[in-house]
Structure formats: C-alpha cells, structure tokens
N, C-alpha and C positions, 0 to 999 in steps of 0.2 A: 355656620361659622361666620365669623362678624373676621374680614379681611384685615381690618387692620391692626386686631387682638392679639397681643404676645403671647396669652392663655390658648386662645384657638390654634396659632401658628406650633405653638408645643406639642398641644393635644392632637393635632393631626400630623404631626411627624416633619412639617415643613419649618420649622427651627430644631436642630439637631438638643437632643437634653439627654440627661442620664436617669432613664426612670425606674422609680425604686416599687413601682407598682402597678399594673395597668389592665383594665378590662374592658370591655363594650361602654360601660357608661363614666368611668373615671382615672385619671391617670395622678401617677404623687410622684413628687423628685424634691431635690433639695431646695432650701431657699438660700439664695446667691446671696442673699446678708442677713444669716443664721443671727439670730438672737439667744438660742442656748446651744447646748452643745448637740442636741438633736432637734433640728427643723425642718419639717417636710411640708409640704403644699400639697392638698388634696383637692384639685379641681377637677369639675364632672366636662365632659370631650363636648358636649353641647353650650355653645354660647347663653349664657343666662346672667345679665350683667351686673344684678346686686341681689342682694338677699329680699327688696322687695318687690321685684319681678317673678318670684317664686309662684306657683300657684299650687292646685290644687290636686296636679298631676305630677307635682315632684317631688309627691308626699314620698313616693315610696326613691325615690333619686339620694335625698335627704339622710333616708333611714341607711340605704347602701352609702353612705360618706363615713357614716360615726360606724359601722362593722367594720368598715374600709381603716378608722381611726383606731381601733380597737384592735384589729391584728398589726397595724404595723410597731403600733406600741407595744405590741407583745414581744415583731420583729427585731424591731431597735431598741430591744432591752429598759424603756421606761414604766414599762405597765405597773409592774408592782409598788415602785417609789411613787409613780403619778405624772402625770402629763397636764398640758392645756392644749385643749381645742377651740382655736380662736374664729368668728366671721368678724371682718370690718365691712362697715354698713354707709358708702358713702363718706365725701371727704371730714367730715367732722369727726369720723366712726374710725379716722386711718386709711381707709381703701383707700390705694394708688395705681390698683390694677381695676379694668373696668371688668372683671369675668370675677364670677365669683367663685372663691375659693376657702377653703380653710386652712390655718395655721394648726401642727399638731408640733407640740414644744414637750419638750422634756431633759434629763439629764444634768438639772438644777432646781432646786428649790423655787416655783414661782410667787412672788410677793403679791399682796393684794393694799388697797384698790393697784391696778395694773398699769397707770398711766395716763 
C-alpha cells in the first residue's frame, strides 16, 4: 500500500466507501463525478501506480478486472446495450489518480473518438 494513495486508503477499508464489489485481489464503487449514468471504478487492493508498471505477473490480475467488468455490467444492467472499459495512462492519458484503475461506463450511448 503506497500511504498516501486515496485508491490504497479505499481498498484497505481506511477511507470509508460504498462498494459495489469486492474480493482478495479487486475492489469497484462508484465514481464521485460519474460521467454516464453508470460509473464504477475497478481498482485491484495492490498499489500498482499506471498501466506501465504492469508486469508480467499481472497478467492473470488484468484478466480478473475485465470478468470483474463483465459481471458488473451484467449487475448494473449495461451489458446487453454496451459499456466502456476505460485505463488512463499518465497525465496526458487523463489519469488523476496515481493507482490504477478502470472506468466501466455505461447507460448512454458512448461517442467515439472519446475525447
């Protein structure tokens, strides 16, 4: 846990959240400034600060995010209309949280290029 991480301080229970998900390796709650009508964050409880910090043992970490993305969309009723599963990679990328996480959006049409 990297102490001064608002992701870590979630994911270990010491910032109080309301989570809509949560197991040994990832925990998902809402995003405080939802950009569709379903927004959840799926960050894994280990400090891993961007997407290319990754290695080669988080292959299988990775693959539990997008099952982990895959039933909540099923949860929160977007699966069949369609969802986005976002990383941002660094400040040009968006990232403003330094743990990395995914965006799982849905419950509007999303437009492309995205921004």
């Amino acid at each position: 846990m990297a102490t001064d991480c608002l992701f870590c301080k979630i994911a270990s229970g010491e910032i109080p959240a309301t989570l809509v998900y949560e197991d040994e390796q990832v925990v998902a709650f809402h995003d405080i400034e939802p950009q569709a009508p379903q927004h959840l964050l799926i960050i894994p409880r280990r400090h891993i600060r961007t997407t290319l910090d990754l290695t080669a043992q988080d292959e299988s970490l990775v693959g539990h995010i997008y099952r982990v993305a895959a039933k909540l969309a099923r949860q929160f009723g977007i699966a069949d209309d369609g969802f986005r599963l976002v990383n941002n990679c660094n400040e040009a990328g968006g990232q403003v949280v330094w743990h990395l996480h995914f965006h799982l959006l849905g419950g509007r049409r999303m437009t492309w290029p995205p921004g």
